[in-house]
C-alpha positions as CSV (number, residue, x, y, z in Angstrom):
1,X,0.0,0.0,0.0
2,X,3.1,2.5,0.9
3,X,4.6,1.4,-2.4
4,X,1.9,2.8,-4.3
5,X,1.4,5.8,-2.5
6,X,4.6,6.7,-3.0
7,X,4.5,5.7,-6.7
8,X,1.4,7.7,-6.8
9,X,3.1,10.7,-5.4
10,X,6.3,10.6,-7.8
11,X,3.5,10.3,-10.9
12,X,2.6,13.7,-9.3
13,X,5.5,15.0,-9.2
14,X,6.1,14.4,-12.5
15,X,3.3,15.4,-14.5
16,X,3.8,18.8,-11.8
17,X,7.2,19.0,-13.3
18,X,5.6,18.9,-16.8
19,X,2.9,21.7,-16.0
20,X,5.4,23.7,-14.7
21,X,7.8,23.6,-18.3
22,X,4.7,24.2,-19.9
23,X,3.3,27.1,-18.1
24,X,6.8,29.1,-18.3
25,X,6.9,27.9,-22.0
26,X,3.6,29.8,-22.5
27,X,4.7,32.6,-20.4
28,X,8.0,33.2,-22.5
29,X,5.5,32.4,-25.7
30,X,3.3,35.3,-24.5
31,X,5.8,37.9,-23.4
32,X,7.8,37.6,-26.6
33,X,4.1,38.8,-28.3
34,X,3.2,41.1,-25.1
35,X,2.2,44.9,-26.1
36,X,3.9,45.8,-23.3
37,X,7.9,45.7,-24.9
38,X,9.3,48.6,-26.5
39,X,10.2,47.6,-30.1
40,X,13.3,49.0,-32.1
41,X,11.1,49.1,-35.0
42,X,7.6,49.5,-35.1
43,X,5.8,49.2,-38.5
44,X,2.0,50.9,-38.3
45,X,-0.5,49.8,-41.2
46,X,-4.0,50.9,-41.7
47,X,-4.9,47.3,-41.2
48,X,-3.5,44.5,-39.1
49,X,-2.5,41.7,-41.7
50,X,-4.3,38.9,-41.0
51,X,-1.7,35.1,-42.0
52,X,-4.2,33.9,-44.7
53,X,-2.9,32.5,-48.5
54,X,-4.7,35.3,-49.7
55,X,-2.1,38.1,-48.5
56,X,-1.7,41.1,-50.6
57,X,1.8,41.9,-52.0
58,X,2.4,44.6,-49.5
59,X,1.4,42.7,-46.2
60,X,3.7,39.8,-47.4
61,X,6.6,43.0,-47.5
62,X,5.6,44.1,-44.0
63,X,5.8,40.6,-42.5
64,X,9.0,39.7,-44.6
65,X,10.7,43.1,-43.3
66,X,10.1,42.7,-39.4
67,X,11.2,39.1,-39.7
68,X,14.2,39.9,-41.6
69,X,14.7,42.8,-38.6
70,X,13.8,40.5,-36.0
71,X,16.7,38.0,-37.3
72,X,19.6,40.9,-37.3
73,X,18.7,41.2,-33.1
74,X,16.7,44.1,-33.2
75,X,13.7,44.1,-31.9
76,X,10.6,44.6,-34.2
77,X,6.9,44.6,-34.3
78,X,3.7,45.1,-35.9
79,X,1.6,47.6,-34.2
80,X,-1.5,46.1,-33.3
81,X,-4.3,45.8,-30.1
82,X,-5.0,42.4,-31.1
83,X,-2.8,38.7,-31.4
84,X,-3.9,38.1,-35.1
85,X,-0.8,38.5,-36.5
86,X,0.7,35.4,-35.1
87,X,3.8,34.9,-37.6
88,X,5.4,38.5,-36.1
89,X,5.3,40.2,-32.7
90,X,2.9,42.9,-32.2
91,X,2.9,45.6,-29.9
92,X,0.5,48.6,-28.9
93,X,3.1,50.4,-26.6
94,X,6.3,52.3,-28.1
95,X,9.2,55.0,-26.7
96,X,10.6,57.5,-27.9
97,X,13.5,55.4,-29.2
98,X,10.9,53.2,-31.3
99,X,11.5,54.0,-35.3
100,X,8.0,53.9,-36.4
101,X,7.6,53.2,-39.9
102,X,4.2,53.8,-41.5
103,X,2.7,52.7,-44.7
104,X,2.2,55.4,-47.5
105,X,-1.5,55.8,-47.0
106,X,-0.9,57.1,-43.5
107,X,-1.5,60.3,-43.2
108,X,0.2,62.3,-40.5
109,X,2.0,60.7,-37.3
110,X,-0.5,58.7,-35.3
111,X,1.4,57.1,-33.2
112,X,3.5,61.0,-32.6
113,X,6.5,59.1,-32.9
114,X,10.0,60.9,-32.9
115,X,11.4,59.0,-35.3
116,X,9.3,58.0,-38.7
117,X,10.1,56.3,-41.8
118,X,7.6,56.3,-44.7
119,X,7.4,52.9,-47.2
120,X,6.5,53.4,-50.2
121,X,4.6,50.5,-51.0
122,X,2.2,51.6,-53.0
123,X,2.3,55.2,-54.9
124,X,0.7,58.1,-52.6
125,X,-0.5,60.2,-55.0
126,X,-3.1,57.6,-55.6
127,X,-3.7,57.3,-52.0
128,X,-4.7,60.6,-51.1
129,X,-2.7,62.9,-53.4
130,X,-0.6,66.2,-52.5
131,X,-2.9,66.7,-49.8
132,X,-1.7,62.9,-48.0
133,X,1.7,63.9,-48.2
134,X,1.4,67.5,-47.0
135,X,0.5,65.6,-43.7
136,X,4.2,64.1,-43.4
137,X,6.8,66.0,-41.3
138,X,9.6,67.2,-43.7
139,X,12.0,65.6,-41.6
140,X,10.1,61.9,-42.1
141,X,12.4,59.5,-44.0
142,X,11.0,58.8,-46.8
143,X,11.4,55.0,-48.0
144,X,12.0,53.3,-51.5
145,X,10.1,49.8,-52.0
146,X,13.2,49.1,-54.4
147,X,13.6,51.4,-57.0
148,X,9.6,51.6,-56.9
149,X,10.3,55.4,-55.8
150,X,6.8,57.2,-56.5
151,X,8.4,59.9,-58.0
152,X,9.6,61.2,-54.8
153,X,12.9,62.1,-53.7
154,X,13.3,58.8,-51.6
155,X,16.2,59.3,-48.6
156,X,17.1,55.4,-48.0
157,X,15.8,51.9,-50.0
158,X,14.2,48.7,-48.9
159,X,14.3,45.5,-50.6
160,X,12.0,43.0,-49.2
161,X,9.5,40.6,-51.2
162,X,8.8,37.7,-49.3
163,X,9.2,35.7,-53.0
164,X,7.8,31.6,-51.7
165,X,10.6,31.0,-54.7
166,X,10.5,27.1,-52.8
167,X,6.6,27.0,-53.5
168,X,7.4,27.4,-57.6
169,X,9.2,25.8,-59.8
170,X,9.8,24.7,-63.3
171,X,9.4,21.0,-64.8
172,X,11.0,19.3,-67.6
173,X,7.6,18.9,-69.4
174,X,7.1,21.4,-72.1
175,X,4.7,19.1,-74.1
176,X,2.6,19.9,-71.5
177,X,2.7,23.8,-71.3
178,X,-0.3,24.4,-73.5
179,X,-2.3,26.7,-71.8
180,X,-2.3,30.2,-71.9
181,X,-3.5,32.7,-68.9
182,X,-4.3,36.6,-68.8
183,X,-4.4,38.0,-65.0
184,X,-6.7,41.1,-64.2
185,X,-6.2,41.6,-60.2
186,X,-5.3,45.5,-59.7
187,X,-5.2,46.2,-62.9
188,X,-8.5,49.0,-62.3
189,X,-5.2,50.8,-60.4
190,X,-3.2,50.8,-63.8
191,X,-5.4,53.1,-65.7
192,X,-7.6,50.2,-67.3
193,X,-11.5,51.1,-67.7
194,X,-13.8,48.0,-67.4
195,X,-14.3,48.9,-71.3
196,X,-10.8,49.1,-72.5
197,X,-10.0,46.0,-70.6
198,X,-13.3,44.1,-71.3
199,X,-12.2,45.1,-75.3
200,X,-8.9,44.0,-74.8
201,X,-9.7,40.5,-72.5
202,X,-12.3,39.3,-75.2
203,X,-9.1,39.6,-77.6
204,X,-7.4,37.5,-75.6
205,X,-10.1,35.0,-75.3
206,X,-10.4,34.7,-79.3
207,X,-7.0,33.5,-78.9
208,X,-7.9,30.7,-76.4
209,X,-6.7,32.5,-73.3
210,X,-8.1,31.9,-70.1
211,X,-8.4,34.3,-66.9
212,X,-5.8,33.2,-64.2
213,X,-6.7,34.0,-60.7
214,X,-4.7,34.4,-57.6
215,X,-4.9,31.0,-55.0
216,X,-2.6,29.6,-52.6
217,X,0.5,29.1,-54.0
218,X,-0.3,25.0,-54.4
219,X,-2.4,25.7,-56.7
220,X,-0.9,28.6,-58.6
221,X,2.1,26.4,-59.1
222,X,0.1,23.8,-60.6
223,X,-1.3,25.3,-63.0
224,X,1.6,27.5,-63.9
225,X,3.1,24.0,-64.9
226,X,1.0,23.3,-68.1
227,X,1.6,27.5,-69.2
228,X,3.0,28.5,-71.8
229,X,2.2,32.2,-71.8
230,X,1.1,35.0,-69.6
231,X,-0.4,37.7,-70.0
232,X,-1.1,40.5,-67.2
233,X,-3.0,43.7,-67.3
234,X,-1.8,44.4,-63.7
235,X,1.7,45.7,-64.9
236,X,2.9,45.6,-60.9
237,X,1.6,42.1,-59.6
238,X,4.0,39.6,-58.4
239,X,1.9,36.6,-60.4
240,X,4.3,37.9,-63.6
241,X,7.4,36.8,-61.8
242,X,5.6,33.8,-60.9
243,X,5.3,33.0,-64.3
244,X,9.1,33.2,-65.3
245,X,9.8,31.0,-61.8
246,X,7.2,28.4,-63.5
247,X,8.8,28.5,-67.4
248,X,6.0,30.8,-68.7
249,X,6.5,33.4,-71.3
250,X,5.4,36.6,-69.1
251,X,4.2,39.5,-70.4
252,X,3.0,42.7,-68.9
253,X,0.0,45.1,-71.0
254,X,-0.2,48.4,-69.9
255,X,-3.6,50.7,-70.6
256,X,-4.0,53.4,-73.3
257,X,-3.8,56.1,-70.8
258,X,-0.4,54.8,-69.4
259,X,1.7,57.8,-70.4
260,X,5.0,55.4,-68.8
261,X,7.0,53.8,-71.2
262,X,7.4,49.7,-71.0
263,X,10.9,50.3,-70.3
264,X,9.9,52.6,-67.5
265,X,7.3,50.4,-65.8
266,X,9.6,47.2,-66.6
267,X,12.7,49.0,-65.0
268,X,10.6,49.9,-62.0
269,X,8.9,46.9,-60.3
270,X,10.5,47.1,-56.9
271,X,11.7,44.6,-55.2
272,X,9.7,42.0,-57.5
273,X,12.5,42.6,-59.9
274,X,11.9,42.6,-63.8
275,X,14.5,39.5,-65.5
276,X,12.4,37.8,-67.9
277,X,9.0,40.3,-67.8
278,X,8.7,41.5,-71.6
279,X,6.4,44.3,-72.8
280,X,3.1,42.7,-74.9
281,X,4.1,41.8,-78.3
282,X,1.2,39.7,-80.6
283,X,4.1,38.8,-82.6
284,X,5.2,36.7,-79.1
285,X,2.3,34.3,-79.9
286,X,3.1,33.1,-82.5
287,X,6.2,31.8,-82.1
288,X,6.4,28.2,-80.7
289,X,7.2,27.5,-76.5
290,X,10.7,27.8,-76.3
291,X,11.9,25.8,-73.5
292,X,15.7,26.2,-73.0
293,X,14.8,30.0,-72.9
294,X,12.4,30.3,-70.5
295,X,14.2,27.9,-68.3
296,X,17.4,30.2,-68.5
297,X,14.8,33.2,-67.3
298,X,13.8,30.7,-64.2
299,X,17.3,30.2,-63.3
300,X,18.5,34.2,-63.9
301,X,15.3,35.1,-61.7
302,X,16.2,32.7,-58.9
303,X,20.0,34.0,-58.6
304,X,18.4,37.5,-58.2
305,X,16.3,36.4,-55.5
306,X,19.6,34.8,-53.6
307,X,20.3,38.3,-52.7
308,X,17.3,40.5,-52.8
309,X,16.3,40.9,-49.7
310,X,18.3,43.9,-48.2
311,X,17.6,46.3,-45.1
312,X,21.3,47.3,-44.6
313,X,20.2,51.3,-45.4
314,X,17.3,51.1,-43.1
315,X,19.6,49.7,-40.5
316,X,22.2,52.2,-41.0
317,X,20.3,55.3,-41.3
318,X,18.6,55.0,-37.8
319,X,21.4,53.0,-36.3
320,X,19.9,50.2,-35.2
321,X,23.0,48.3,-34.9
């Protein structure tokens, strides 16, 4: 009977041990996420991300860019009043040491940090216009997305695209690359009307195109694998890199009020990069799927990607290390 009481009480003890490991697990878990910490770097979005597949472009950037932070030692995190973002740290509490960095579409200083950085992820002007950025101090640094610059004069450049380059991939089938995709997705923000491009798509469709939508990047990749040409409408959406990842002939079409030339636009895709993106050419479609080529694109692309990613004059300029 005493031998299993005390065997009884040494179970106990045990599984107590084990509740204890857990609980200052969970505590650690919780106070590396607690809004109470004083972040290096805080970045401040008119939305909190939420970790779906369906991500835009610009969230993926902002979760890409305090990881990448995060990595280097200094301490970064999404400002939020909520745990949704689960992939970053979030925080609702900064100093006056934090380096707040706010999305383009912000207007003014919210958070009346001291020191502000200003991505440009998307182009202000067709945020809010002149009037937006009359709300920035003149002493706000203002922040490339690559060489995607706005038009402003930019102080310091980012370079982050969180690129899922291990999600996409190229076989050695091009028998099978028959199909042939046009995108939409932002292309309304390009200067397309729902006329010009509904004119423009049906063209497309004579040709035996077929619309191409965005899904988790399963998916996408499968697809990708039996297409032989893409064509977007959206002259900015990552889905055109995609396609040279996958063997795809990719091709950008800008609208008829697009003043830019296809050098311009091609040259300036940010951090996407632009090897292997060509300007529409019918004359493209006829020629025959050229395999070798589009597989020497693939490879070009994933050598630029090796060493994309850089936040050295972000680090430097506020001297974070």
């Amino acid at each position: 009977m005493k031998r299993n009481i005390n065997t009884v009480l040494i179970l106990l003890s045990i599984l107590l041990f084990f509740v204890i490991l857990l609980l200052i697990s969970h505590k650690d878990s919780k106070e590396s996420f607690s809004s109470n910490d004083n972040p290096k770097v805080c970045f401040y979005y008119s939305q909190s991300p939420k970790i779906t597949d369906s991500l835009s472009g610009g969230e993926y950037a902002i979760l890409k860019f305090l990881k990448l932070l995060n990595a280097r030692g200094i301490k970064s995190a999404l400002y939020s009043a909520d745990t949704q973002t689960g992939q970053v740290p979030f925080t609702n509490k900064i100093s006056d040491e934090t380096v707040v960095v706010y999305s383009e579409e912000i207007k003014g200083n919210p958070l009346q940090a001291t020191k502000v950085g200003r991505w440009m992820l998307y182009n202000p002007y067709m945020r809010g216009g002149q009037e937006l950025i009359d709300t920035w101090n003149k002493d706000d640094v203002l922040i490339s997305y690559g060489n995607y610059d706005c038009g402003l004069q930019c102080d310091i450049r980012v370079d982050v695209v969180e690129f899922n380059e291990d999600k996409f991939d190229i076989k050695n089938r091009p028998e099978t690359k028959t199909k042939k995709y046009y995108i939409i997705h932002k292309a309304m923000k390009c200067g397309w009307t729902q006329e010009s491009l509904d004119r423009e798509v049906y063209r497309l469709k004579m040709m035996g195109f077929e619309e191409f939508r965005i899904e988790s990047a399963e998916i996408m990749n499968e697809k990708m694998q039996d297409c032989s040409v893409m064509v977007s409408f959206d002259v900015n959406t990552y889905v055109s890199n995609i396609a040279v990842l996958c063997g795809a002939l990719s091709m950008i079409k800008k609208s008829e009020t697009d003043t830019r030339s296809y050098e311009d636009i091609i040259g300036k895709r940010g951090s996407y990069g632009s090897i292997g993106i060509k300007p529409f050419d019918a004359r493209l479609l006829e020629q025959p799927y050229n395999y070798e080529e589009r597989l020497r694109e693939s490879n070009q692309y994933r050598e630029y990607i090796k060493t994309a990613n850089n936040i050295d004059e972000f680090v430097k300029r506020f001297s974070l290390e």
